[in-house]
C-alpha positions in Angstrom: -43.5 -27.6 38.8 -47.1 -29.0 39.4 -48.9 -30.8 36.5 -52.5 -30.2 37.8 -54.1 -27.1 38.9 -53.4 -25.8 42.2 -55.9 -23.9 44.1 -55.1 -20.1 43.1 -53.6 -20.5 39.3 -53.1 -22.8 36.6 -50.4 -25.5 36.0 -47.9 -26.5 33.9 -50.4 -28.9 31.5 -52.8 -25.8 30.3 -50.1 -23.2 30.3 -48.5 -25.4 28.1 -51.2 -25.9 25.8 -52.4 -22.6 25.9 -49.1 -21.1 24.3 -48.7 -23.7 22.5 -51.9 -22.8 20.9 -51.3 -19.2 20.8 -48.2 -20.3 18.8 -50.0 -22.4 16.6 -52.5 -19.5 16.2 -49.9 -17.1 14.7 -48.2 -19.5 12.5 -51.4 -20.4 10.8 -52.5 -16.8 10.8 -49.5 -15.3 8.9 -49.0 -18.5 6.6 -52.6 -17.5 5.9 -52.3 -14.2 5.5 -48.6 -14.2 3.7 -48.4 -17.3 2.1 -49.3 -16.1 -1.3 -46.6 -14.3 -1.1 -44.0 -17.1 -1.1 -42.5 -18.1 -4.5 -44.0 -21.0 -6.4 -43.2 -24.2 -5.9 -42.1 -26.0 -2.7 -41.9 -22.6 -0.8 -45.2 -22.1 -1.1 -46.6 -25.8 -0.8 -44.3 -26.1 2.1 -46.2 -23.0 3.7 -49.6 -24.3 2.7 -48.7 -27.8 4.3 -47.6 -25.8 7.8 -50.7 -23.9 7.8 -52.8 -26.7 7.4 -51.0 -28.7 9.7 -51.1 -25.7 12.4 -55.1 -25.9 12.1 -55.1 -29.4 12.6 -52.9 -28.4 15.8 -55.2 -26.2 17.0 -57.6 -28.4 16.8 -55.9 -31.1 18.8 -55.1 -28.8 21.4 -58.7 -27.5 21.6 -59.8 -31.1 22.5 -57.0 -31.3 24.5 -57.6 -27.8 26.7 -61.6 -28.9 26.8 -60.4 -32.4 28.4 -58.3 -31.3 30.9 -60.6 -28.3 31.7 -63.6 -31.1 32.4 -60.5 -33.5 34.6 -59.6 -30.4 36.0 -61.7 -27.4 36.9 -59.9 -24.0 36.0 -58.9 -21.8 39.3 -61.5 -18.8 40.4 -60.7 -15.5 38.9 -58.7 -13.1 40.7 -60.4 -10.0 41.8 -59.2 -7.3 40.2 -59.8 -3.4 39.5 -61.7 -3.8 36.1 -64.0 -6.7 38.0 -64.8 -4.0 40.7 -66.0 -1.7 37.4 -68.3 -4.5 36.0 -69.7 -5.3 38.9 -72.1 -8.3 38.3 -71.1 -7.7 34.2 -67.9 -8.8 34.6 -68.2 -13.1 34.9 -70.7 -13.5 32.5 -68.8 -10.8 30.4 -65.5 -12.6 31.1 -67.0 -16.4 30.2 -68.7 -14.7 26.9 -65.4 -14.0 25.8 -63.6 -17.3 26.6 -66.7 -19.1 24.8 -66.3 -17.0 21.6 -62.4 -17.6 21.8 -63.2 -21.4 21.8 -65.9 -21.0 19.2 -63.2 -19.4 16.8 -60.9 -22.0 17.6 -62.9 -24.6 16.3 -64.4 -22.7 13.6 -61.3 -21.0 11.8 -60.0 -24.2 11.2 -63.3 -26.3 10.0 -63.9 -23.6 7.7 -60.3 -24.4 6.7 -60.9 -28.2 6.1 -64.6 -27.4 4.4 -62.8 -25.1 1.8 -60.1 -27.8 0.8 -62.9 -30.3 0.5 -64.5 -27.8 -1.6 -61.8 -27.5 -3.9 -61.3 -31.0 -4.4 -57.9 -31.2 -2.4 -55.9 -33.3 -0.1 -55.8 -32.7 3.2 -52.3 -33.3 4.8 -52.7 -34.6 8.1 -48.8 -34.3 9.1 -47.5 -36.0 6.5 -49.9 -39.3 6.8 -51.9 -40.9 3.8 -53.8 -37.7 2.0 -57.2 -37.8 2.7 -60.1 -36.3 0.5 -63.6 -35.7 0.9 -65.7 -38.7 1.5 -66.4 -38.8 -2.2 -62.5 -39.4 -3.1 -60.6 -42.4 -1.7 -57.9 -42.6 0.5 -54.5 -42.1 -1.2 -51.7 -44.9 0.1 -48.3 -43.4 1.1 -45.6 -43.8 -1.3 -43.4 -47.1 -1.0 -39.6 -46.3 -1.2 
C-alpha cells in the first residue's frame, strides 16, 4: 500500500479522499433533496445538521485533493479507445471536465453557506460554537 503516487496510477491518499468525497457528495445530495421529507423535529434538524456538515466536508476534502495534487502531481492518462476517438479533443476535453467537477465542488457548497447567511442562521461547523454572518456574534457552546 503506497501513500504517494506511483508512476502509472494513483495512491492510497487521493483514492481515499476521492471516495470519501464521492461519499460525502451523495449524503449531502439526498439530505438535500429528501430532507423535507423527514418528520419535524430532531429528524429533520438532525438531517439538516448532516447535510451541512457533509458540505463543509466537501469542502475540506477539496483543499485537501488541491494540496496533495500540487505535493504530488497526478499520473498521465492511460491511452484508451475513446482517447484514440478524440484525437487531440480528448485532454483538453478530459481537463475541462475535471475543472468543472472542482468548480461544483466548491460552488454547491458556498452557495450552501451564502443561503444560511441569508436567512439569518447558524451554521454548524460539526458541532463547534455556531457561527453567523459577520453581522451576528459568535454564539459560546453550552456549559454543562
Amino acid at each position: 500500500m503506497q501513500l504517494t503516487n506511483p508512476i502509472n496510477r494513483y495512491g492510497v491518499t487521493p483514492q481515499f479522499l476521492h471516495w470519501l468525497t464521492v461519499i460525502l457528495v451523495l449524503t449531502a445530495w439526498t439530505l438535500g433533496t429528501f430532507g423535507d421529507d423527514l418528520p419535524k423535529g430532531a429528524a429533520r434538524d438532525a438531517g439538516l445538521f448532516v447535510h451541512i456538515s457533509a458540505g463543509l466536508l466537501i469542502l475540506t476534502a477539496l483543499i485537501m485533493r488541491l494540496a496533495w495534487r500540487v505535493v504530488e502531481p497526478p499520473p498521465p492518462p492511460e491511452p484508451n479507445e475513446f482517447g484514440r476517438w478524440l484525437g487531440a479533443f480528448a485532454d483538453p476535453a478530459a481537463r475541462l471536465a475535471h475543472y468543472t467537477l472542482y468548480a461544483l465542488l466548491i460552488a454547491a457548497p458556498i452557495a450552501g453557506i451564502v443561503a444560511q447567511f441569508a436567512r439569518g442562521n447558524a451554521l454548524p461547523l460539526l458541532d463547534s460554537p455556531r457561527y453567523r454572518h459577520p453581522g451576528y456574534a459568535i454564539e459560546p457552546l453550552p456549559i454543562m
